[in-house]
N, C-alpha and C positions, 0 to 999 in steps of 0.2 A: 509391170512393176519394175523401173528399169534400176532403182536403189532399194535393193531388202533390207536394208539399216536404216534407211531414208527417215524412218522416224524416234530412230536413235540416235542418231550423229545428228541433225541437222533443226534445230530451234526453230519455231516456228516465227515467221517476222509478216508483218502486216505492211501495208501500201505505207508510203510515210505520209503524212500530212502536211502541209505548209505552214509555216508557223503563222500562230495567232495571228501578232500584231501587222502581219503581212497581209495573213486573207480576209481581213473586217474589213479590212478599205477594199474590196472589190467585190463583186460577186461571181468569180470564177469557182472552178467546184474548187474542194479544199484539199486536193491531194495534189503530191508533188509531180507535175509533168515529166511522163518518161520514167517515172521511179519503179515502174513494177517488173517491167520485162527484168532486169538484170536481177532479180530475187526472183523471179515465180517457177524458174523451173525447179531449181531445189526447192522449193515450198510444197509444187507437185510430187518433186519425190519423196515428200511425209507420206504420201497414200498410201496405203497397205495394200489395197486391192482386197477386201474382208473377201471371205467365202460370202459372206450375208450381209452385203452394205447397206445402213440401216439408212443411210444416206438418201437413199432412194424412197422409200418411203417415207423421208421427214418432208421430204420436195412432191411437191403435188404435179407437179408436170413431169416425176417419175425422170431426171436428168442424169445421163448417165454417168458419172462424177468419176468413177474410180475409171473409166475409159477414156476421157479426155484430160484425168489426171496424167496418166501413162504417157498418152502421146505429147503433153506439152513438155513432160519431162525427156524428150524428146528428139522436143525443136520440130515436131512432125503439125505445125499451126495450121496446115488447109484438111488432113483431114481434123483434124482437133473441131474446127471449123462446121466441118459438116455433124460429126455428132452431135454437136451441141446444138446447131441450130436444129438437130431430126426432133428436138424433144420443145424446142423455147426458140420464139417468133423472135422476140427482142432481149437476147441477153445481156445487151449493155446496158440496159434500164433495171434487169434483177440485179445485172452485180454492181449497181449501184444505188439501189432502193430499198430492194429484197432486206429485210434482219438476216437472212440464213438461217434457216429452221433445218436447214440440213446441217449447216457444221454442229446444233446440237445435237444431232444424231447421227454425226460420225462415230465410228468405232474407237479410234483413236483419244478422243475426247473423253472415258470413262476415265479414265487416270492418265494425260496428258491436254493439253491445248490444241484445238482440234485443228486439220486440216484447213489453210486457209482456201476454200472453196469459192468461197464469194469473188476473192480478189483471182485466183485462176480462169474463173467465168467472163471475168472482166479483161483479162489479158487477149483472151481467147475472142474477143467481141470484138475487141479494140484491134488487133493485129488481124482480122478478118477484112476490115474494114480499108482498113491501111493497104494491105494487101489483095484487094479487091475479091476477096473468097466469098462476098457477100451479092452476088449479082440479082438482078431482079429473074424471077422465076414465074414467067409467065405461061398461061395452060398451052398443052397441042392444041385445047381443040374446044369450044365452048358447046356448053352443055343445053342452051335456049331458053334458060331459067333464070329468071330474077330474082335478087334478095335484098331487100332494104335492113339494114345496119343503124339505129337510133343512139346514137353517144362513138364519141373518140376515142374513148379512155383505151388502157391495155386489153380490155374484154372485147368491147366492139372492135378494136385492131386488128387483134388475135383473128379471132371471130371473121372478119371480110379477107385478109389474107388469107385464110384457110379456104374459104367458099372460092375465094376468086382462083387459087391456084387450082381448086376441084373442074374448074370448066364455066362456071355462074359467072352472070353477071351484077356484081354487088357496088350499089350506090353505101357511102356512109351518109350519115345526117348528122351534123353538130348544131346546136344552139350558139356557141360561141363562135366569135368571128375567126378564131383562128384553132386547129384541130390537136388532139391531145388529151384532152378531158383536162382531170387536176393534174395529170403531171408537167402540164401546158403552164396552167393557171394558180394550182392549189402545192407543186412541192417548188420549194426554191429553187435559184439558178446555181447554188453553191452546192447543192446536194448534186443534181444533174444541169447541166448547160441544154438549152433548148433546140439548138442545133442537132444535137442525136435523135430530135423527134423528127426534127423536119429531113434527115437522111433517111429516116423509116419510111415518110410519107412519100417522100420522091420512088424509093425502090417499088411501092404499093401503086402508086399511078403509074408507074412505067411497068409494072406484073397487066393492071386494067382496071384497079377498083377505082371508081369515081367517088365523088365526093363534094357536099353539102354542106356551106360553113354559113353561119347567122341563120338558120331555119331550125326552130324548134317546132316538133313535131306535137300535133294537140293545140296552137296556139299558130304558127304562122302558115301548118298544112296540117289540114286535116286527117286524125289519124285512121278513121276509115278510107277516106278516099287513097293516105299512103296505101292502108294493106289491100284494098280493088288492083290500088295499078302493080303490086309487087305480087309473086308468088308466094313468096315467104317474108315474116318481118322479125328481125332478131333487135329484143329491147334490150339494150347495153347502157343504161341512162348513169349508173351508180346510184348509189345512196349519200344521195345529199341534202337531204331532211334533218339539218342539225338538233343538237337537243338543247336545250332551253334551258337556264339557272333561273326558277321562281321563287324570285330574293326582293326584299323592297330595296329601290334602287334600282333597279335595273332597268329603267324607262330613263336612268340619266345619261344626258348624252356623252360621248366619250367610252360608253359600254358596247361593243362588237364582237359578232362573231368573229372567230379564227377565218374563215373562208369568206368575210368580207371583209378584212384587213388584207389577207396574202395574196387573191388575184390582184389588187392595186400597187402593191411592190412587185409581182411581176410584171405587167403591166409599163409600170417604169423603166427596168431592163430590157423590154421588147422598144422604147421607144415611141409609148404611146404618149405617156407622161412625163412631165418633167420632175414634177416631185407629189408622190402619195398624199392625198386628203387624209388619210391617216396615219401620219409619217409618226415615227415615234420620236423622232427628234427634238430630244432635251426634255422630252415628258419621262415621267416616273410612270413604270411600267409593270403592271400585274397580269400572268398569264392562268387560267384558271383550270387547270387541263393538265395530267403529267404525262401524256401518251409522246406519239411523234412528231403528231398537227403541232402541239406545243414546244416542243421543241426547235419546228419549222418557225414559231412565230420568234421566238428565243433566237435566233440564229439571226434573224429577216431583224429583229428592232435591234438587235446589237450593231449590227451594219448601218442603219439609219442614225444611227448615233442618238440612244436612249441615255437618260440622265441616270438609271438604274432597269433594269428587270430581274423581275421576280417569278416564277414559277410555284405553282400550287399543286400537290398531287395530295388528293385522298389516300392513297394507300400508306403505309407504313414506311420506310427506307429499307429496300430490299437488301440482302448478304449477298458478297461478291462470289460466294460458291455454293452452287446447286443442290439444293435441300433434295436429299437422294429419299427420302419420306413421303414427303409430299408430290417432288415433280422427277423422278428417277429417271435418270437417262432409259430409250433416247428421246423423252420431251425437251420443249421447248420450255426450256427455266426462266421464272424471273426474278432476274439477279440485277445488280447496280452494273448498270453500263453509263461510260461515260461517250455522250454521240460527241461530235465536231461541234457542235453550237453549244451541248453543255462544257467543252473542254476551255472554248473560247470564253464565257459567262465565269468561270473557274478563275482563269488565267487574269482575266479583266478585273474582277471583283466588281461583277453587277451588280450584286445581292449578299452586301456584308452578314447580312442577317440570318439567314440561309443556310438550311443543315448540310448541304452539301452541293458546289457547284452555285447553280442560281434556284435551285428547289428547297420548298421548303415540305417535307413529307406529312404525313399524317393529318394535312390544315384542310379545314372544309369552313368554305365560307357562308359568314350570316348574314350582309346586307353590306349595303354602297352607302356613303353618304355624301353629297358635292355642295356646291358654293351655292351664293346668292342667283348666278345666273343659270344653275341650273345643271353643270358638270360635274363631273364624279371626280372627287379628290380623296377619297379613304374606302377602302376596300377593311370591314370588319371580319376577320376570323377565328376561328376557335380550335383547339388541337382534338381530334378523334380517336379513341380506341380500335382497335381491331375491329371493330363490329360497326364501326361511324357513331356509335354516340360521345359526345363532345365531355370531354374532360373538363370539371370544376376548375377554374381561378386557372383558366390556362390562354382565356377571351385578348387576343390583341390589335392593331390595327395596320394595314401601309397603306405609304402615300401612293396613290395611285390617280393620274392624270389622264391615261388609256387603258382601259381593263380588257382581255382578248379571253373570251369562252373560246373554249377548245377541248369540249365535254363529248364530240363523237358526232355520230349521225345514227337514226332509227331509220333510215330506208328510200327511197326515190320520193323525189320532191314531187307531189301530185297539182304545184300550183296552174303546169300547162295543160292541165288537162288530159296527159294522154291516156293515164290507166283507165281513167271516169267512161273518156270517150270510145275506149275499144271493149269496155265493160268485164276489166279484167279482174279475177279474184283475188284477194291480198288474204295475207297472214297474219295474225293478231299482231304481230310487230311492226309491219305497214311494207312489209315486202310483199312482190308478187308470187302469188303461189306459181308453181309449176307439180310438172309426173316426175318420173325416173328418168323420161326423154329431153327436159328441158321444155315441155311442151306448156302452154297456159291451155285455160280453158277458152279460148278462144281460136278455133280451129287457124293453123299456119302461122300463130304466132307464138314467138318461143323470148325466154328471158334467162338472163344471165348474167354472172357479177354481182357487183354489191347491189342491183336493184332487186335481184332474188334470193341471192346468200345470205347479205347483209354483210355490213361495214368488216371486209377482212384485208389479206395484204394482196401487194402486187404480182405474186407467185401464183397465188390462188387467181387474181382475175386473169391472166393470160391460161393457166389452164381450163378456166370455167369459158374463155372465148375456144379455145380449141373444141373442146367438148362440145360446146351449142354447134359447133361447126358442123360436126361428124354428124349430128343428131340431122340439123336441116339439111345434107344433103344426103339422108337415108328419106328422110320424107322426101325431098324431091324427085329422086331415082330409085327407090326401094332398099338401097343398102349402101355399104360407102369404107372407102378406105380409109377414110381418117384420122388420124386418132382418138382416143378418147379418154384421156388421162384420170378423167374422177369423174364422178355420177352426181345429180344436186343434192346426195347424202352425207356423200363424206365431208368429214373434218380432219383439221391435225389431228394429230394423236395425241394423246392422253388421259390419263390414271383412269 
């Protein structure tokens, strides 16, 4: 604790953002280059150093926050450096993905603004990186074990970096021609730049994991002949079995999902494309979904130069402070935040109409209705009570020429066949079952992520890849150093 006042004297100040009308016309992320180092060490020194940092438990990968607050407060960045990566494979994709479920349950935060943690984790990733504190870490000595790895994403990541620094040798397998999962394809290039993926994957091939990009497992290799030639098989697929609005209308064209509008503007940024089949450009634009996919799509049509967007959230408009009743610290509250896409939607005036930002709260929609040829040009909605039933004489309509579901996902998409084919057990919500070990019912084959959690954040997937890690190489060696941050029981916390 290198300032004991630190969280008396010193205000709390966040990363700055670049303004608006600046960052719509590009898709670099949306913070100001260089702007954190010269604020983060006093921001470090708000940490208290709690006897009982609750911090710790709000973060599933157990990060140890009040130690690498200390050191950055400091200027002490290599080891800062090592703690943080002892706990988090890739911290510069949590401190820039992550919500921070830990700053709401900093101690600080019961009656002040909490510890900027997110952006400290960030600094700390970033200046690793710079400073070369990040080297690839490959084993003494290999162990004569194989493990195959089924999806990119931050679980399977986690997940093959773990196995490969234990001594294994672990293949990944993507479907996609290029590796990442959604943070590749599915989050924008404003939120993260895709070059941070591709530094992870370089330090990973030069650690020893290999890697398998355009082979989807179940459909281009088969997934018994995968688990014959591997020792062990870790399913890392996600949950991407979206959910479906059954509305009349929705067969008109100009109606898509979120996750097949957004790989197509990434896509564009990678240089595949020159301009999205489903550009939003100068279309009137309805998102139906108030999560963060929606706001990802929010963000993504505003850039493309949309004639309006709109945003739809079933719940109510939440209060900007933490109903201590219902969600008492240290949960994770939900309160009115305002992201970078909603600030820009604000700023622009996408959505005159709109209770606040480009969202319109409490609206659940009744049907589509489009032209002679067959497109969707009016999105009908009605306003709901607390409970979703629709409010009398409250029925309105927008214009809407692209409508984007962005209602979630119920669990791994079963279209390739691989759960059918390995004869795996699933859970009434369409995830695969697993034990206390990460194990299926399918002997050596283990599951992890949102294809056995189910749709949660990016904190939770790199912990659930650590974990499945420790698990498989207890079965392949009898026991294991690994860590093992959470069980496939736990959840956040809360009431």
């Amino acid at each position: 604790m290198a300032d004991p006042k630190g969280f008396l004297t010193t205000p709390r100040r966040d990363w700055p953002r670049r303004p608006v009308a600046e960052r719509v016309r590009d898709w670099n992320e949306v913070y100001v280059p260089g702007a954190l180092l010269p604020i983060i060490n006093r921001q470090a020194d708000r940490c208290m150093d709690c006897g009982v940092p609750f911090c710790h438990d709000a973060c599933p990968l157990g990060n140890l926050i009040p130690e690498w607050n200390d050191l950055v407060s400091r200027d002490d960045w290599r080891v800062a450096a090592e703690r943080l990566h002892a706990t988090n494979n890739f911290p510069e994709f949590t401190g820039r993905l992550c919500p921070a479920p830990c700053e709401a349950g900093c101690v600080l935060a019961i009656n002040q603004p909490a510890v900027t943690i997110k952006n400290v984790e960030c600094a700390i990733a970033d200046r690793a990186w710079a400073d070369g504190l990040a080297p690839p870490s490959p084993p003494e000595r290999l162990s004569g074990r194989t493990v195959a790895v089924i999806g990119s994403g931050p679980t399977g990541l986690a997940a093959a970096q773990q196995l490969t620094r234990a001594g294994h040798t672990v293949a990944v397998y993507e479907k996609d021609d290029r590796l990442g999962g959604l943070m590749r394809y599915g989050i924008p290039a404003f939120k993260m730049e895709k070059h941070r993926v591709d530094r992870r994957i370089e330090q990973m091939r030069a650690e020893g994991t290999g890697f398998r990009t355009s082979t989807a497992v179940g459909r281009d290799v088969a997934a018994a002949e995968l688990r014959a030639r591997y020792d062990a098989v870790v399913i890392a697929t996600g949950a991407t079995a979206w959910r479906e609005l059954p509305v009349p209308g929705r067969e008109l064209a100009g109606v898509h999902q979120a996750m097949q509008y957004l790989p197509l503007a990434n896509r564009v940024c990678e240089g595949d494309l020159e301009v999205s089949p489903m550009s939003a450009a100068g279309k009137h634009v309805v998102i139906v979904g108030g999560g963060d996919t929606g706001a990802d799509c929010l963000g993504t049509a505003v850039r493309e130069g949309a004639a309006s967007v709109t945003q739809l959230d079933i719940y109510g408009q939440p209060g900007t402070e933490r109903d201590e009743d219902t969600e008492p610290w240290p949960t994770y509250p939900k309160v009115y935040r305002l992201s970078p896409a909603h600030e820009e939607a604000r700023d622009l005036r996408t959505a005159p109409a709109a209770d606040a930002d480009a969202r319109l709260f409490a609206a659940s929609t009744l049907r589509f209705t489009g032209d002679a040829g067959g497109h969707v040009r009016s999105l009908h909605l009605v306003e709901v009570d607390a409970t979703r039933r629709p409010l009398p004489g409250t029925g309105r309509s927008l214009p809407a020429d692209l409508v984007l579901l962005a209602l979630g996902f119920s669990g791994p998409d079963r279209g390739d066949g691989l759960i059918d084919q390995l004869g795996l057990a699933t859970e009434p919500r369409g995830t695969i079952a697993r034990d206390a070990g990460f194990a299926t019912n399918r002997p050596g084959v283990f599951a992890a992520g949102d294809a056995a959690r189910g749709q949660s954040l990016i904190v939770w997937a790199i912990a659930e890849g650590r974990a499945v890690a420790a698990a498989v190489d207890r079965y392949l060696t009898g026991s294991s150093r690994l860590p093992a941050p959470i069980s496939p029981y736990d959840r956040p916390m809360a009431v």
